[in-house]
C-alpha positions in Angstrom: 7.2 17.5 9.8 5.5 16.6 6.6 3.2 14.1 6.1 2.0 12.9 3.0 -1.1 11.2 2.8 -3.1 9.6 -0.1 -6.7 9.3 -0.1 -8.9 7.4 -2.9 -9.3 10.6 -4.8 -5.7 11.6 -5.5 -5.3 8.3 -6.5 -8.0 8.2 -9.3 -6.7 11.5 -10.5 -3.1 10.2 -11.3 -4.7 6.7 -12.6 -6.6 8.6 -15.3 -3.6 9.9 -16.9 -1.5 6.9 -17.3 -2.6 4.3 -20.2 -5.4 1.8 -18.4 -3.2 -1.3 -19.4 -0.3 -0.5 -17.6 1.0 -2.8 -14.8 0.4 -2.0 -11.1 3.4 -3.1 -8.9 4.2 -2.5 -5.3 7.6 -2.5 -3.8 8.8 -6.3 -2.6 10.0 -7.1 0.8 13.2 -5.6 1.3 14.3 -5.6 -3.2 12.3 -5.5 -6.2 9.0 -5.2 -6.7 5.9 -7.3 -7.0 2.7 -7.1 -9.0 -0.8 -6.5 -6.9 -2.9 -9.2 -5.9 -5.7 -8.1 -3.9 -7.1 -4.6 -2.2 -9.0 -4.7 0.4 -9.8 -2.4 3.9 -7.6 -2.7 6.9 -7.6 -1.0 10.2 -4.7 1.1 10.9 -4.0 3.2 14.2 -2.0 5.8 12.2 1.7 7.2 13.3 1.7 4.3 16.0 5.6 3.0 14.9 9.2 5.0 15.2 11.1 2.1 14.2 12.5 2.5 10.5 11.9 -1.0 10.0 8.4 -0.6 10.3 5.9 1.6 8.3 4.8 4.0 10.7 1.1 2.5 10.7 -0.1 -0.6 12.4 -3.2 -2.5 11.9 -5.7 -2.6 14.6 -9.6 -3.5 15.0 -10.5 -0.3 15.9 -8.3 1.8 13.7 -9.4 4.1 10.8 -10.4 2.3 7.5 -7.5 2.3 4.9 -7.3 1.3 1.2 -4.6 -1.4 1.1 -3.1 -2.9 -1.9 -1.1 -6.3 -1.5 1.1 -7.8 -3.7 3.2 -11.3 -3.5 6.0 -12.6 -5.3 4.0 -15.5 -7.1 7.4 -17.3 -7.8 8.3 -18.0 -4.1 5.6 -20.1 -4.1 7.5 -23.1 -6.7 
């Protein structure tokens, strides 16, 4: 099995070659995608899910500090 992780680091490296005024998107609930609103740190117990319907971490209290970036379709909201 191959897992792919991205830490922090990695991230900063690919950021630094891409023109800084770029838009940052993530991908929208099940099409399109939507443009970041907040990071913050969430708890995740890692590898917890085997349902494809579910990413395969889940956030708990006591899990392992993760970098998460959320984004929201701001035109649901009319």
């Amino acid at each position: 099995m191959v897992m792919f992780m991205m830490t922090v680091k990695d991230l900063i490296s690919k950021l630094e070659k891409i023109n800084p005024n770029r838009r940052v998107v993530v991908r929208g609930y099940e099409e399109g995608y939507c443009d970041i609103h907040d990071i913050s740190i969430v708890p995740l117990k890692l590898d917890v899910n085997e349902e494809w319907y579910y990413g395969p971490h889940s956030k708990e209290e006591d899990g392992e500090e993760c970098v998460f970036l959320y984004g929201k379709n701001h035109l649901s909201e009319k």
